[in-house]
C-alpha beads as a LAMMPS data file, in Angstrom:
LAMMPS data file: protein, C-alpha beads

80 atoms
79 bonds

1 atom types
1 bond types

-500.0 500.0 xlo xhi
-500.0 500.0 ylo yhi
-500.0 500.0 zlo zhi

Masses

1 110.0

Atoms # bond

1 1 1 -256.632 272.786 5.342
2 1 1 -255.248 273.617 8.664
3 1 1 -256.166 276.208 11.789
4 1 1 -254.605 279.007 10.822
5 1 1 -256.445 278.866 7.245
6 1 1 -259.921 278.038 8.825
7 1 1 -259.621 280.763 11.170
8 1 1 -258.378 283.469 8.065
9 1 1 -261.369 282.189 6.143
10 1 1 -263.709 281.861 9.140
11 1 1 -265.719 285.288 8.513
12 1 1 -266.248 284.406 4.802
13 1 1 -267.584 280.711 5.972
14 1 1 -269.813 281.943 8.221
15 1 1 -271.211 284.166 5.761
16 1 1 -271.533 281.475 3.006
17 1 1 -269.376 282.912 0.761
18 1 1 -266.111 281.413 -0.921
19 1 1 -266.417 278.165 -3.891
20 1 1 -268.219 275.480 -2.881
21 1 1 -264.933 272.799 -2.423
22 1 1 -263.255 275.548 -0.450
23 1 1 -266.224 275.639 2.009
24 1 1 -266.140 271.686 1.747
25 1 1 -262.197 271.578 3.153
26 1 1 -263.712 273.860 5.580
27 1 1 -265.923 271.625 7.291
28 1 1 -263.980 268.993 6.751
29 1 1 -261.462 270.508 9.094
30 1 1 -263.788 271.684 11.448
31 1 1 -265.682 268.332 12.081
32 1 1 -262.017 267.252 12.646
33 1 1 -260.645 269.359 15.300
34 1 1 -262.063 270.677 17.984
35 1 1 -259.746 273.835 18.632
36 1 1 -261.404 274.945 15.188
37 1 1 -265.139 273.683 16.008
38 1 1 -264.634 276.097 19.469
39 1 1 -263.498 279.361 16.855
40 1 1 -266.401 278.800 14.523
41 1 1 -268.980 278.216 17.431
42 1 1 -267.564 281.434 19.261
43 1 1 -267.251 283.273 16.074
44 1 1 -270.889 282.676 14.802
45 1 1 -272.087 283.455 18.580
46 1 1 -270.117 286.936 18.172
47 1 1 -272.163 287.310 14.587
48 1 1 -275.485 286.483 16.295
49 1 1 -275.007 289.250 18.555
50 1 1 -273.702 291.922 16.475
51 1 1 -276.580 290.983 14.189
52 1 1 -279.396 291.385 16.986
53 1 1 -277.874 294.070 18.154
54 1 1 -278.251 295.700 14.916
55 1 1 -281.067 294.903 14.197
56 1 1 -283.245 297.420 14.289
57 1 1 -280.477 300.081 13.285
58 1 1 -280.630 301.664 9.671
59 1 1 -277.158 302.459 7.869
60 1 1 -276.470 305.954 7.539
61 1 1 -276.475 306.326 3.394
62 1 1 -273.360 307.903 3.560
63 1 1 -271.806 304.589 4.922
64 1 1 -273.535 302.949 2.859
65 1 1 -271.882 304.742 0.194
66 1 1 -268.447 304.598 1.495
67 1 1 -268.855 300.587 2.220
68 1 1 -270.235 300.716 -1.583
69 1 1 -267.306 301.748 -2.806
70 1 1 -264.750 299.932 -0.742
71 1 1 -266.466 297.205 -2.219
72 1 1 -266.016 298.320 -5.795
73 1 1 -262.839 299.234 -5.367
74 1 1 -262.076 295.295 -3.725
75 1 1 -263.853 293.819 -6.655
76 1 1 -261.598 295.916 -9.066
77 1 1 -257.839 295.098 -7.221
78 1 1 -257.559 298.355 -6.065
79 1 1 -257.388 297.554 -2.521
80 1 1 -254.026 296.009 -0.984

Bonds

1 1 1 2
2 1 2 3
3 1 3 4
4 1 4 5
5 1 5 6
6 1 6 7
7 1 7 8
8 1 8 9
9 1 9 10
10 1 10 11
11 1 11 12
12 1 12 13
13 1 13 14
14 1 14 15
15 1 15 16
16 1 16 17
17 1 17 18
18 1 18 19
19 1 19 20
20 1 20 21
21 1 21 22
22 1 22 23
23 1 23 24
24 1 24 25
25 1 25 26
26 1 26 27
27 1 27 28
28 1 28 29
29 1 29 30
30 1 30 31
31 1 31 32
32 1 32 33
33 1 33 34
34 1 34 35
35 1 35 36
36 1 36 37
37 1 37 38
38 1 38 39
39 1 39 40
40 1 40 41
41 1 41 42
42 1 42 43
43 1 43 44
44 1 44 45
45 1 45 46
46 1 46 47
47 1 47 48
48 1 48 49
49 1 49 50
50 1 50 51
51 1 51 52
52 1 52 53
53 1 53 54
54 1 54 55
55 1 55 56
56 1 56 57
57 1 57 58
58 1 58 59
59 1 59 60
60 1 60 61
61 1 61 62
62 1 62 63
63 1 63 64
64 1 64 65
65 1 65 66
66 1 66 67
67 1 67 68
68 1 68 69
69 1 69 70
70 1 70 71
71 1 71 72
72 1 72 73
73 1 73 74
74 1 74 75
75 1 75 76
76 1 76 77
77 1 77 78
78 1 78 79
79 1 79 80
């Protein structure tokens, strides 16, 4: 693992998601280097934010929908 592949993957560590040894060489790298252990810290703080800032916002269905089926559509390979 190396920076620029922690910070592609950093969204989908931060959310938990990705195979378990992936996540592993993740943190492995981070506890390592400290440009990487700044990125994740700053990157979780933007998260927390977004997330409280949220909060109390409901998702208009019809984004909903549309995210839905981005999300299908991801899951299927249609997506470049």
């Amino acid at each position: 693992m190396n920076c620029s592949k922690v910070a592609a993957r950093v969204y989908q560590y931060l959310d938990n998601e990705g195979m378990a040894w992936q996540r592993r060489r993740i943190e492995r790298h981070i506890n390592g280097c400290v440009d990487c252990t700044e990125v994740v810290q700053f990157e979780r703080q933007v998260l927390d934010l977004v997330q409280e800032a949220c909060r109390e916002e409901e998702v208009p269905p019809e984004l909903f929908g549309r995210l839905q089926t981005l999300i299908d559509k991801e899951r299927n390979g249609e997506l470049d």
